[in-house]
C-alpha positions in Angstrom: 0.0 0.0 0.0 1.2 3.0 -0.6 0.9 6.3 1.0 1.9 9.9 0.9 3.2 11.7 4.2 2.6 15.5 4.9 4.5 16.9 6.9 4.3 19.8 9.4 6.7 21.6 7.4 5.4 22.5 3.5 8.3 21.4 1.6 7.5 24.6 -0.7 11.4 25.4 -2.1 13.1 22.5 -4.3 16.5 23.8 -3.8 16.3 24.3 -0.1 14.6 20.4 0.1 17.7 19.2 -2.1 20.2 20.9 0.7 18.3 19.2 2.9 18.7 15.9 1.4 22.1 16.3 0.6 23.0 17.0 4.4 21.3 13.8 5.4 23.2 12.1 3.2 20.4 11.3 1.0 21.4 10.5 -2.6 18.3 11.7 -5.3 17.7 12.1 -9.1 15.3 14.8 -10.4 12.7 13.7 -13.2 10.0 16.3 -14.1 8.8 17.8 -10.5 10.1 14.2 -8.8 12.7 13.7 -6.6 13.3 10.3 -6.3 15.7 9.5 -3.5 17.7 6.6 -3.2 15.7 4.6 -0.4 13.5 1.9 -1.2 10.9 -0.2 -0.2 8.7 -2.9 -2.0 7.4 -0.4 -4.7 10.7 0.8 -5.8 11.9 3.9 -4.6 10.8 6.4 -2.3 10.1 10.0 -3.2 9.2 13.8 -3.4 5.7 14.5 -5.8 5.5 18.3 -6.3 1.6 18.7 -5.4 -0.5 21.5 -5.0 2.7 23.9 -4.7 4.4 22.0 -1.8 6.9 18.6 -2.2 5.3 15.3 -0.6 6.8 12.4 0.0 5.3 8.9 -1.3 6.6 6.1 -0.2 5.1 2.4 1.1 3.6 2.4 4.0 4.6 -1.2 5.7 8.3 -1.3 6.6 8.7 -4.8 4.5 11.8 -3.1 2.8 13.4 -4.8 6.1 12.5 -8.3 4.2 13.8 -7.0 0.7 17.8 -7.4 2.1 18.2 -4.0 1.2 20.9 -2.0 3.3 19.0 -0.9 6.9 17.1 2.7 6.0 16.2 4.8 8.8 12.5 4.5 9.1 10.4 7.0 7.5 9.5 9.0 10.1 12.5 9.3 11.6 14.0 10.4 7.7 11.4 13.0 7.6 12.0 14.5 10.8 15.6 14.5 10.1 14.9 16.3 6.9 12.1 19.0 8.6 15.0 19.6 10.8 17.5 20.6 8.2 15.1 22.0 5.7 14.0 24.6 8.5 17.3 25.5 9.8 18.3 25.7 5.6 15.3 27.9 5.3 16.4 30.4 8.7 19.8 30.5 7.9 18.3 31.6 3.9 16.0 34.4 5.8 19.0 35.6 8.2 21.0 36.5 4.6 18.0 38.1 3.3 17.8 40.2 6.3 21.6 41.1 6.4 21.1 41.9 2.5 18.3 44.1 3.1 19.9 45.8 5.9 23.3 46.1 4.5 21.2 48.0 1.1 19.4 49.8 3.4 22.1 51.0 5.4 24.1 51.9 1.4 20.7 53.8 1.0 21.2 55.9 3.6 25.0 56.5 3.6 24.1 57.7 -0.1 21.3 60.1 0.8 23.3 61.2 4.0 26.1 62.2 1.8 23.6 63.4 -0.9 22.3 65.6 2.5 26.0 66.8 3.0 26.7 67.9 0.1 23.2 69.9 -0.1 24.4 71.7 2.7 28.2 72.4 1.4 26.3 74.0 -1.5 24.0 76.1 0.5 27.0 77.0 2.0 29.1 78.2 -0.9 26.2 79.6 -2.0 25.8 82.0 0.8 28.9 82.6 0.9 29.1 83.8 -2.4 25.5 85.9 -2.2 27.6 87.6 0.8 30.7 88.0 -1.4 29.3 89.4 -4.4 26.7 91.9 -1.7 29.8 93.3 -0.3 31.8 93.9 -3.1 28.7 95.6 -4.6 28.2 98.0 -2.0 32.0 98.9 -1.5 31.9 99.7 -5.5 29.2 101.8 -4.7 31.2 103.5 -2.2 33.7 104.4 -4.2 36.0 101.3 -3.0 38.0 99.1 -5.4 38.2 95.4 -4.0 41.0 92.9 -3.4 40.4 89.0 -3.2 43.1 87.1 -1.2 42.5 83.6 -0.2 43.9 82.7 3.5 43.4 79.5 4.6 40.8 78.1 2.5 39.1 81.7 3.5 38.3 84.6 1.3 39.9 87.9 2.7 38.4 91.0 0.7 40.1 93.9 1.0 38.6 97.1 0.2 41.1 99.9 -1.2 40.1 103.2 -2.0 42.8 105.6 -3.8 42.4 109.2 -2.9 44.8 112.4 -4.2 
């Protein structure tokens, strides 16, 4: 008789299942949306049927693979615990990259609109600066003034000179 097992876990990812496998040393082919391991009991071999969006895994029911003189196999439940375990533990470890991913692009997000932010305020800055600049030497022109630039330490100095006889 044969049977299909659900699990508590939907085996819904086919590549975090195969990790899975691999880690409990279960050897599997792929055919269509199969994945037929190597463990076998007296309808051939057991495996993974991708079913309404989630793997599940068909095997026989009685354990009379014990009488086939096949190598021992872990029972089945004990197989699918084993590979619940290390599908969810794949799966976390999967979601704890994600997250470090998504944090590390946001955190490059806002490094580049923090330094997008400084240099918004540098050019306010200059800006000013130069609205100040260009005020000042207006007015001393209209005071009769002639005016000097001279840069001291990354300052400008204006100096204001006015030539009388």
């Amino acid at each position: 008789m044969s049977s299909v097992i659900k699990t508590i876990t939907p085996f819904i990812n086919k590549d975090l299942l195969l990790q899975a496998l691999d880690k409990n040393g279960c050897n599997y082919t792929l055919q269509g949306n199969e994945i037929i391991t190597d463990r076998v009991d007296i309808r051939g071999n057991q495996k993974f049927i991708w079913h309404n969006g989630k793997y599940l895994f068909q095997h026989d029911s009685h354990d009379v693979w014990r009488n086939l003189n096949i190598k021992e196999l872990q029972p089945v439940s004990g197989f699918l615990s084993a590979v619940e375990k290390e599908y969810n533990a794949i799966y976390k470890k999967k979601l704890e990259e994600l997250e470090q991913l998504r944090l590390a692009a946001l955190a490059e997000a806002e490094q580049r609109r923090l330094e997008q932010e400084r240099l918004r305020l540098e050019q306010e800055r200059r800006d000013y600066v130069e609205k100040q600049r260009a005020s000042i030497i207006a007015k001393a022109k209209e005071k009769g003034y002639s005016v000097r630039e001279e840069k001291v330490k990354e300052k400008i100095k204006l100096v204001l000179v006015r030539t009388t006889y």
